[in-house]
MDTraj code that builds the backbone (N, CA, C; nanometers):
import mdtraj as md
import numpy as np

residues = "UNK UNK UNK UNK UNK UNK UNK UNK UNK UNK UNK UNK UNK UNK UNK UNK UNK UNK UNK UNK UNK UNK UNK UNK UNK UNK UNK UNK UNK UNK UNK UNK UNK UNK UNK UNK UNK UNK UNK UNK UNK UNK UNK UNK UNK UNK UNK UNK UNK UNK UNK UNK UNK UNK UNK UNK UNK UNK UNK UNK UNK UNK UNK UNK UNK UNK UNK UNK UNK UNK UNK UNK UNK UNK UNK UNK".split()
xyz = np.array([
    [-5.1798, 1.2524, 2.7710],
    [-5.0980, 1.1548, 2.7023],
    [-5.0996, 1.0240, 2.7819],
    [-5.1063, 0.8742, 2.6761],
    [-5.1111, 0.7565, 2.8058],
    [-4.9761, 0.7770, 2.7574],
    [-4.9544, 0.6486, 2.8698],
    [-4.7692, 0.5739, 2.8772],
    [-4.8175, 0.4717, 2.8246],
    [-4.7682, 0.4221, 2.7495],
    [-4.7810, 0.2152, 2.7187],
    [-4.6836, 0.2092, 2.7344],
    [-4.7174, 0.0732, 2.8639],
    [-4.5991, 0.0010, 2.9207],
    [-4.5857, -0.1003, 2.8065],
    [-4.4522, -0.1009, 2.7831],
    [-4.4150, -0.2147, 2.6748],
    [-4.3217, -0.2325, 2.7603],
    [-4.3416, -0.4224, 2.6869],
    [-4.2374, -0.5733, 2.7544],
    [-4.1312, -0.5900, 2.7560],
    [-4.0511, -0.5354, 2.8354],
    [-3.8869, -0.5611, 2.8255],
    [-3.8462, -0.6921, 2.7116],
    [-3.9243, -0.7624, 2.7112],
    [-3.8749, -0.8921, 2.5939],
    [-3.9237, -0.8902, 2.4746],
    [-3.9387, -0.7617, 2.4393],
    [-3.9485, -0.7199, 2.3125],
    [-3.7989, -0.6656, 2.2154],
    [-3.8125, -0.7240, 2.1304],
    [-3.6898, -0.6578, 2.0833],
    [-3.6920, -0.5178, 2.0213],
    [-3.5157, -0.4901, 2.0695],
    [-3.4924, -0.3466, 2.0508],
    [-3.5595, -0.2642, 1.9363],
    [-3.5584, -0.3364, 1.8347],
    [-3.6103, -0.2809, 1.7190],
    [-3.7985, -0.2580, 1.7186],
    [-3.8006, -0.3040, 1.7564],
    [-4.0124, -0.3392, 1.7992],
    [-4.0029, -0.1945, 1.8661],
    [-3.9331, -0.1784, 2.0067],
    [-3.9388, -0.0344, 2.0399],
    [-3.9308, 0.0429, 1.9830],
    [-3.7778, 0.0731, 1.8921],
    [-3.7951, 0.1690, 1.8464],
    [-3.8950, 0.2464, 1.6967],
    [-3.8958, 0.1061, 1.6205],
    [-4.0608, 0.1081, 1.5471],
    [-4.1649, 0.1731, 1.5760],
    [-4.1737, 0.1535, 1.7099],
    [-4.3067, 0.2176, 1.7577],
    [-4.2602, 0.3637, 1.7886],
    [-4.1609, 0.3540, 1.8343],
    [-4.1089, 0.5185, 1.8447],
    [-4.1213, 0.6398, 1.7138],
    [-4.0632, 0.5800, 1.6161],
    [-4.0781, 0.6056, 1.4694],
    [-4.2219, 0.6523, 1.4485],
    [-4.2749, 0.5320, 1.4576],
    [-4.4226, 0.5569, 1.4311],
    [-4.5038, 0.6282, 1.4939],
    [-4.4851, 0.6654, 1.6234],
    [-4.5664, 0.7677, 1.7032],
    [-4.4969, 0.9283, 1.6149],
    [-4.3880, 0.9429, 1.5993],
    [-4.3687, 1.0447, 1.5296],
    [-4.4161, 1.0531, 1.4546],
    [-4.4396, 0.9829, 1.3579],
    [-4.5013, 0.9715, 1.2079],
    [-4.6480, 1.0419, 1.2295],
    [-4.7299, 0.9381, 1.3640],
    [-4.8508, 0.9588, 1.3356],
    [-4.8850, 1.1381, 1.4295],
    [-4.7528, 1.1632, 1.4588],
    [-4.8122, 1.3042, 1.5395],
    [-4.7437, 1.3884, 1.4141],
    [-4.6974, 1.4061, 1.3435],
    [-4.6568, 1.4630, 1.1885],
    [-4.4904, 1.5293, 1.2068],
    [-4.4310, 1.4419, 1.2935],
    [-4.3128, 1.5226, 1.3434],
    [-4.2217, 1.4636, 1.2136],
    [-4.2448, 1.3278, 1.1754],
    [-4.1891, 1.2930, 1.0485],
    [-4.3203, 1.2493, 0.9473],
    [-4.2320, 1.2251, 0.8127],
    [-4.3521, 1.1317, 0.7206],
    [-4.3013, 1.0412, 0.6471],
    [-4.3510, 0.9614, 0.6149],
    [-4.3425, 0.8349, 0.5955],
    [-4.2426, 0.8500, 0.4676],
    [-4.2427, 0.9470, 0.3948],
    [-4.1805, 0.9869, 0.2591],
    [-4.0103, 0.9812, 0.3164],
    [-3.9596, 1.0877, 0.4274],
    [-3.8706, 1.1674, 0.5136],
    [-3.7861, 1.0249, 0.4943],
    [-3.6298, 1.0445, 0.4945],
    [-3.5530, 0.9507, 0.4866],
    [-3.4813, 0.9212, 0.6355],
    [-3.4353, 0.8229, 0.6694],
    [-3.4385, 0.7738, 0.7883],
    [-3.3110, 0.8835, 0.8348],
    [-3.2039, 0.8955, 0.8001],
    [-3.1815, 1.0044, 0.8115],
    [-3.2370, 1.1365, 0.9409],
    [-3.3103, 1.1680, 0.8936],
    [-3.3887, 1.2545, 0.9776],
    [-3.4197, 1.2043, 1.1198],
    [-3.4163, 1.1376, 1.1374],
    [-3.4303, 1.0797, 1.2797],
    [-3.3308, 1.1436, 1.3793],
    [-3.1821, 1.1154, 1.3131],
    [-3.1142, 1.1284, 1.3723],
    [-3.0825, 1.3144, 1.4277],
    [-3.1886, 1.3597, 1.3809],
    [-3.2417, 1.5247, 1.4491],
    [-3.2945, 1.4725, 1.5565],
    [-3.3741, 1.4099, 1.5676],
    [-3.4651, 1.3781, 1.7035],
    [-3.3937, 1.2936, 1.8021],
    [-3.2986, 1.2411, 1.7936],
    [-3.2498, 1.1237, 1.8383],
    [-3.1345, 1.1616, 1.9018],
    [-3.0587, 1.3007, 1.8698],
    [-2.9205, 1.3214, 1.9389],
    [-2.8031, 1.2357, 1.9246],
    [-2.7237, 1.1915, 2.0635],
    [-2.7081, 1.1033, 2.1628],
    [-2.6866, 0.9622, 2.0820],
    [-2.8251, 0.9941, 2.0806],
    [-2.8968, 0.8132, 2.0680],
    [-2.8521, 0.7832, 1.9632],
    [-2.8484, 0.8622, 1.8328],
    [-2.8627, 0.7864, 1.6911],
    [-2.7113, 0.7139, 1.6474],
    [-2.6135, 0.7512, 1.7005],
    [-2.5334, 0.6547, 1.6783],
    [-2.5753, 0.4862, 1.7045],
    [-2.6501, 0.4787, 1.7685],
    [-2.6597, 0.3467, 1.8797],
    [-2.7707, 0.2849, 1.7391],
    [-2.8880, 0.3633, 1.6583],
    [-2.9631, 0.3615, 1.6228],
    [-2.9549, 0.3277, 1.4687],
    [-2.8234, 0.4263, 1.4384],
    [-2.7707, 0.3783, 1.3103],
    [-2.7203, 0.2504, 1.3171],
    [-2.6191, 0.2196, 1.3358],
    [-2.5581, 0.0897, 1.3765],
    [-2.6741, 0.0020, 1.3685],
    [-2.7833, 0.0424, 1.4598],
    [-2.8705, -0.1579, 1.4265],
    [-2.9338, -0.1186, 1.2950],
    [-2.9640, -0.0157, 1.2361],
    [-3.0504, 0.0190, 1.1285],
    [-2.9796, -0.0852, 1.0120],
    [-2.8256, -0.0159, 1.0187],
    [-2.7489, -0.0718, 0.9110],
    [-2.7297, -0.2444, 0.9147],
    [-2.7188, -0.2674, 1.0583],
    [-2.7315, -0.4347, 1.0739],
    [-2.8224, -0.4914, 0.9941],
    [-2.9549, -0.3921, 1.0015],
    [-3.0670, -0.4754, 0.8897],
    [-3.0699, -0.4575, 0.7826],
    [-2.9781, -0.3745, 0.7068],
    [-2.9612, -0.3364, 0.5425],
    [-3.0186, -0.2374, 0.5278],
    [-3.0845, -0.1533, 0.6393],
    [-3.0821, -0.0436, 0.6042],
    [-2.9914, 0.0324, 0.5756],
    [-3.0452, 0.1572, 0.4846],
    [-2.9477, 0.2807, 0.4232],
    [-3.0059, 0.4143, 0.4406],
    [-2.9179, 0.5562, 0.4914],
    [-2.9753, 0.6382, 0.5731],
    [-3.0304, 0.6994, 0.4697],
    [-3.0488, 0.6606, 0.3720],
    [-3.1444, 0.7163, 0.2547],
    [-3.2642, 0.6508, 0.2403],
    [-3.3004, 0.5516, 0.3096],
    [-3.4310, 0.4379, 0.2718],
    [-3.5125, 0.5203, 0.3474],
    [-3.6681, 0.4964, 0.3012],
    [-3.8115, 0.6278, 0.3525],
    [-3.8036, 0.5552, 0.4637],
    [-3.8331, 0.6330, 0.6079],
    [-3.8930, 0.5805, 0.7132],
    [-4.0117, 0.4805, 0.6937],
    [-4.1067, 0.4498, 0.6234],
    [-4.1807, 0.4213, 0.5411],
    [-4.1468, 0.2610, 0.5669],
    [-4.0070, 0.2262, 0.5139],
    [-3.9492, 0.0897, 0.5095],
    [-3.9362, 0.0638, 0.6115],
    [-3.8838, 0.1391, 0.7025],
    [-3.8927, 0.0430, 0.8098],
    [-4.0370, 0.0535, 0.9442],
    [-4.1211, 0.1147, 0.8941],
    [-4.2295, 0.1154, 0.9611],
    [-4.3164, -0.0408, 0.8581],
    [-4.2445, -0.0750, 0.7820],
    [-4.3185, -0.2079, 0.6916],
    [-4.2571, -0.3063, 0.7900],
    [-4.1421, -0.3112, 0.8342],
    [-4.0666, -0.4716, 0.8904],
    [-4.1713, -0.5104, 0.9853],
    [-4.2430, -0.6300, 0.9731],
    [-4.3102, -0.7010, 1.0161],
    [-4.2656, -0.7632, 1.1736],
    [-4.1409, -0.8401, 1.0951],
    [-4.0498, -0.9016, 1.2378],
    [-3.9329, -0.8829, 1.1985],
    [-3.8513, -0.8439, 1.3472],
    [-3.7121, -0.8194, 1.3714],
    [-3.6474, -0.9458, 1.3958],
    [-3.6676, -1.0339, 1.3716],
    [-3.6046, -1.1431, 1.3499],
    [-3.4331, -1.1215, 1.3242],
    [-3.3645, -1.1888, 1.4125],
    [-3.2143, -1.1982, 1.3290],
    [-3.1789, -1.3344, 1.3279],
    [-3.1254, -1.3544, 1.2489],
    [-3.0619, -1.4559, 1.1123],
    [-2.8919, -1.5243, 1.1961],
])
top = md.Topology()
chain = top.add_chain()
for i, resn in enumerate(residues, 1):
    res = top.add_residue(resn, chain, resSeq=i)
    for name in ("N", "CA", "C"):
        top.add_atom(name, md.element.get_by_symbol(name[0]), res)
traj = md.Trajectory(xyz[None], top)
């Protein structure tokens, strides 16, 4: 397995995107699976995880899918 070092001045959401997406692409989720499901893998964490999800209009019913589309985490 590598490590990719990723840039502390990346935003939070860019990380966890990629986090998402390494699941996706090892078949632990699918792109269909509602975001929801994360919060199996996530413990702990997914409170912290929901909260920014919902900041972006996400809903724990939207496909992982959507948010493997957000381009930029931009906030407004």
């Amino acid at each position: 397995m590598v490590n990719r070092v990723v840039s502390p001045d990346l935003h939070p959401m860019v990380k966890f995107q990629r986090q998402v997406k390494s699941l996706v692409d090892s078949d632990v989720l699918k792109p269909s699976d509602r975001l929801w499901k994360i919060a199996l893998l996530y413990g702990n964490e997914w409170a912290y995880w929901k909260r920014e999800l919902e900041d972006f209009d996400f809903s724990m019913r939207d496909p992982v899918a959507d948010l493997l589309a957000v381009e930029s985490w931009d906030e407004d």
